[in-house]
N, C-alpha and C positions, 0 to 999 in steps of 0.2 A: 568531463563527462561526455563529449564530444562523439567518443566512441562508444556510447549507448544511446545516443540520439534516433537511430532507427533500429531499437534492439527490437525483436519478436519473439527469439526464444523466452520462456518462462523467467530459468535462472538468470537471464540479463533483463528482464524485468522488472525481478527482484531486486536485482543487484541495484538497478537504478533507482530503485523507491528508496530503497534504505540510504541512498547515497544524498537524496532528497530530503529522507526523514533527517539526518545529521544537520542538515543544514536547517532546520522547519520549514521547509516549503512542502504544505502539506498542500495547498492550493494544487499545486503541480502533480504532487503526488495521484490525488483523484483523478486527476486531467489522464496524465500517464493509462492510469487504470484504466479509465472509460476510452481513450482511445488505442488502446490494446487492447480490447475485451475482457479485461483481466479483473474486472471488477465483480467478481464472484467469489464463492464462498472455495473451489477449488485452489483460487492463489493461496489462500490462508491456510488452506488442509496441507500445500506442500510446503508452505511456510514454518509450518509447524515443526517437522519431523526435522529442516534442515538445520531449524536454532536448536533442535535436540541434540545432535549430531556436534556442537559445536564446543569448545570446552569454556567454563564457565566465567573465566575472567578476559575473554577475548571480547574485543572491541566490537565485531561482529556480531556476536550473539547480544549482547548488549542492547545494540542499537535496534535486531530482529526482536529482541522480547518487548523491548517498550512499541516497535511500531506494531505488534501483535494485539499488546494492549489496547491500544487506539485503534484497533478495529472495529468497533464498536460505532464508535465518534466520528469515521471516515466513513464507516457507509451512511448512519443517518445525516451527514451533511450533505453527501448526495444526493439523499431522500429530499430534502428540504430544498436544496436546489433545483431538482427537477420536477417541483412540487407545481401545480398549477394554482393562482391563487385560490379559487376556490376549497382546495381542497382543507382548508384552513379552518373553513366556517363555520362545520359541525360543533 
C-alpha cells in the first residue's frame, strides 16, 4: 500500500479505504478520510455508482458494498471522537 501513502486523487482514496477495509483497520480508515478531506457525504455518492458499475461476484464490489454499509458506523465514530465531553451531558 506504499504506493497510496500520499494518494489525493479521489479513486486512490477509495482505493486505499477499501484496501484498509479488507484488512479491518477501520481506525485508519477514518484517519485516511479526515486527513484527505474526504470524510463527506460526496466520497460515498461516488462510491456508490463505482460498486454499481462492478460485477457481482468480484472481490471488489464485495469489499465496496460492505464498506458502504458501515457508512453509517464510520461517520458517527467520528462524531463520538471529536465529540467534546460536554456534549454528552444532555
Amino acid at each position: 500500500m506504499k504506493e497510496l501513502e500520499d494518494a489525493k486523487e479521489l479513486v486512490d482514496i477509495l482505493h486505499k479505504v477499501l484496501l484498509l477495509w479488507e484488512k479491518d483497520r477501520k481506525d485508519e480508515i477514518t484517519e485516511t478520510l479526515q486527513q484527505t478531506g474526504w470524510l463527506k457525504d460526496s466520497f460515498f455518492r461516488f462510491a456508490q455508482p463505482v460498486s454499481e458499475c462492478l460485477p457481482n461476484d468480484s472481490k471488489e464490489k464485495k469489499l465496496l458494498d460492505g464498506f458502504l454499509t458501515g457508512k453509517e458506523r464510520i461517520i458517527s465514530e467520528v462524531r463520538v471522537k471529536d465529540a467534546k465531553p460536554t456534549e454528552f451531558l444532555d
